[in-house]
N, C-alpha and C positions, 0 to 999 in steps of 0.2 A: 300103381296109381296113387298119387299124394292128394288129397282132396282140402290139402291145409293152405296151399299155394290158389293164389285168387283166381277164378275160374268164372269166364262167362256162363252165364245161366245158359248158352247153346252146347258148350263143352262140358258143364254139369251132366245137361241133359243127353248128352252123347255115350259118356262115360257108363250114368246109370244103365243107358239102353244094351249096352254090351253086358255089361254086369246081367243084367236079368236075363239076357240070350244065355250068358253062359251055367247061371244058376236052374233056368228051366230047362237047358239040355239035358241034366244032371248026369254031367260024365266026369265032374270034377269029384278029387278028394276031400273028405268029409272039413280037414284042415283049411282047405283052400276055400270051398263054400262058406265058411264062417267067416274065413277073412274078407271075402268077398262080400259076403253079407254086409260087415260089419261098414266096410268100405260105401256099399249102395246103400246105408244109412247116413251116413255122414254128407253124401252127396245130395240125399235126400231134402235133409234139411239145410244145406245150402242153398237147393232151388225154392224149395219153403220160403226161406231167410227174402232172398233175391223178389220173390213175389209180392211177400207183404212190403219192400219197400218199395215197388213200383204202385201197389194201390193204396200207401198213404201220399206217394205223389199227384195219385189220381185224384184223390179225395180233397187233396187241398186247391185241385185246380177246378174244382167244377163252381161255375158262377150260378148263382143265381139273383134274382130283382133283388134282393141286398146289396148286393156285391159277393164278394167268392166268403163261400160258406161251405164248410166241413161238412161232407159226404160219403156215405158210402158206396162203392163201386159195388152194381148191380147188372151182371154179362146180360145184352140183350139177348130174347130169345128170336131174334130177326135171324141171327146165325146158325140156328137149328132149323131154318129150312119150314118155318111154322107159320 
């Protein structure tokens, strides 16, 4: 798995989820775990990467009685069912 070639945040996010399926089986070699590891680090902070630039897009689109004014993104808690 190359994690240097551009990757949708959904393909990031695919990748890593294999990687931990196969790191928490733990039926790999100690070799391939670290690679592995090293690899669902890398992917790690690409989806990192990929998020903070979606919430400075967020941030600079929220209006307010100004006009649009730098913000920062606050998850409602309406999606937690609350």
């Amino acid at each position: 798995m190359e994690a240097s070639k551009e990757l949708s945040f959904e393909e990031a996010m695919e990748q890593l989820e294999r990687i931990v399926e196969r790191l928490e089986n733990g039926d790999v070699p100690l070799e391939t775990a670290i690679e592995l590891f090293q690899e669902g680090m890398k992917l790690s902070q690409l989806c990192g990467g990929k998020l903070e630039q979606v919430e400075r897009k967020i941030e600079l689109l929220i209006e307010t009685e100004q006009g649009f004014q730098k913000k920062t993104f606050a998850p409602s808690n309406e999606d937690k069912g609350e």
